[in-house]
C-alpha positions in Angstrom: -12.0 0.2 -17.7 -9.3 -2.1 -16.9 -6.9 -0.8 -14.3 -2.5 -2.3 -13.5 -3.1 -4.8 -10.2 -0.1 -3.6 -9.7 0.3 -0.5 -10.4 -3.1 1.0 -9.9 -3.3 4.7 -10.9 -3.7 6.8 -7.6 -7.5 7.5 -7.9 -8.1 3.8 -8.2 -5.8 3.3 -4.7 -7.5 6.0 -3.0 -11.3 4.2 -3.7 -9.7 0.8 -2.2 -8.4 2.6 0.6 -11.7 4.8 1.6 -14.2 3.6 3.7 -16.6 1.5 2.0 -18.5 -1.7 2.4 -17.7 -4.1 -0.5 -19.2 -7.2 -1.5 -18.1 -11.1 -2.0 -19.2 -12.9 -4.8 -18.5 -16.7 -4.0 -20.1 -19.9 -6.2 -22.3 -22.4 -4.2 -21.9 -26.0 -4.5 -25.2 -26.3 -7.1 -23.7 -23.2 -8.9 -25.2 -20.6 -7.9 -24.1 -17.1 -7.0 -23.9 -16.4 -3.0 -23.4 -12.3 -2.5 -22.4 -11.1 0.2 -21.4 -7.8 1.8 -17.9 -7.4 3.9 -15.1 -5.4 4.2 -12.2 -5.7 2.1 -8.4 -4.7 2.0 -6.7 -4.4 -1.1 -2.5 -5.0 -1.3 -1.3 -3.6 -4.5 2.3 -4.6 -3.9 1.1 -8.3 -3.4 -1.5 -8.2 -6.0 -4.1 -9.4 -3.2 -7.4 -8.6 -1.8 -8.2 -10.0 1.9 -11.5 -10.3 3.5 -11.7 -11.4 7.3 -14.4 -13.8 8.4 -15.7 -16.5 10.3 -14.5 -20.2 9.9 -18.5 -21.2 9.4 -19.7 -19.0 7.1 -21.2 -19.9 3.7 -18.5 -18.1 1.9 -15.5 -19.8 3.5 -17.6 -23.1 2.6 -17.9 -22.1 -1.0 -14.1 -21.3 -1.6 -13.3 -25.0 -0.1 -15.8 -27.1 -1.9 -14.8 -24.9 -5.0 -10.8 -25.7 -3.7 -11.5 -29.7 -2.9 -13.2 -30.1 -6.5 -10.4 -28.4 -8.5 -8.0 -29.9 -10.0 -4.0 -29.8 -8.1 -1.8 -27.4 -10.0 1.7 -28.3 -11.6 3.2 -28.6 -8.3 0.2 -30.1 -6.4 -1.4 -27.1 -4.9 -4.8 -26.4 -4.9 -5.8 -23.0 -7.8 -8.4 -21.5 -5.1 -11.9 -20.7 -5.7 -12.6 -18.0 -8.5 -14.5 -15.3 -6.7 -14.4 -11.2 -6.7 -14.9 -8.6 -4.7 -16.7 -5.0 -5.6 -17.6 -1.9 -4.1 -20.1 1.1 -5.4 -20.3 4.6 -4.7 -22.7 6.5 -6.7 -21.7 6.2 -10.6 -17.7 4.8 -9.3 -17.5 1.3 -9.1 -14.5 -1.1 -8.4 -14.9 -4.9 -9.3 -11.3 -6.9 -8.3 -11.6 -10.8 -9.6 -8.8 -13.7 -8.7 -8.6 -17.5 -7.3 -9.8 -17.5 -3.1 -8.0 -19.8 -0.8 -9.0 -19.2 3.1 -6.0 -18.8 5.4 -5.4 -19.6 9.1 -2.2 -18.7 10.2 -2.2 -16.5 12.9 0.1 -14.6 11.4 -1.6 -14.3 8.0 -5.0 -13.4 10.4 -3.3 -10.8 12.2 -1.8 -8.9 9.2 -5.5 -8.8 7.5 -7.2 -7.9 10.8 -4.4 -5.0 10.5 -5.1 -3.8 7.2 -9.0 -4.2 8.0 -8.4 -1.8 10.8 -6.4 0.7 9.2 -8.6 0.8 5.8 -12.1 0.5 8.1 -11.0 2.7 11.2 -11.6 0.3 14.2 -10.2 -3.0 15.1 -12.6 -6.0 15.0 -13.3 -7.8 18.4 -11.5 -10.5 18.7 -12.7 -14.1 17.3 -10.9 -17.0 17.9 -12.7 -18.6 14.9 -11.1 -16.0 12.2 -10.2 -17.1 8.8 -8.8 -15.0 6.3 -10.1 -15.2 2.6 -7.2 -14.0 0.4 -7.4 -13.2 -3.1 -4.9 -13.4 -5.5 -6.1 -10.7 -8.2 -5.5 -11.9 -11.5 -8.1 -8.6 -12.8 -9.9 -5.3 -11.9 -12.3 -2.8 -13.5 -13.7 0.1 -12.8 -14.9 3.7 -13.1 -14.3 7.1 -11.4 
């Protein structure tokens, strides 16, 4: 079932917004899948999903090699890696998709670190080599 980015129905908000560990679906260099679990934050109003990370992790690296080899957009800015992100309770299930891009602002880390800890409950220690992956959702599916 396809669901409004949007405007997501409330039963579909209140699944993104309980406590679950999601997963990362990224594309390795040679093409194939890298899956990984993480905690996600989804931001209807935006029509993005953000993930928290290291700087050197495998799935930051996938999202730029994916972002160098793309071609520029219209107004020279890079599309973004596709990737999605799902989560699975029992028989409901979530799947958002959309175009990566890893963010470094401070600003932009501090928001998601935020959301991470009012969707997750706690407040990650701090890293000074935190990246944010954001997701500009372009689908989601789901059930339950």
């Amino acid at each position: 079932m396809n669901h409004d980015l949007r405007d997501p129905d409330p039963e579909f908000l209140a699944f993104w917004r309980e406590y679950h560990i999601c997963t990362l679906a990224t594309q390795r260099p040679d093409g194939s899948p890298h899956l990984v679990p993480v905690g996600v934050t989804y931001d209807p109003e935006a029509g993005v999903a953000r993930v928290i990370t290291s700087k050197n992790t495998r799935k930051v690296a996938n999202i730029l090699a994916a972002d160098a080899d793309a071609d520029a957009d219209a107004d020279g800015g890079r599309r973004g890696a596709r990737v999605a992100v799902c989560q699975v309770v029992k028989g409901r299930w979530s799947t958002l998709e959309g175009r990566a891009r890893v963010r470094t602002e401070p600003e932009a880390v501090a928001d998601a670190v935020s959301r991470y800890a009012e969707r997750y409950g706690r407040t990650p220690s701090p890293n000074p080599d935190r990246v944010v992956i954001e997701i500009a959702l372009d689908r989601a599916m789901g059930r339950g």
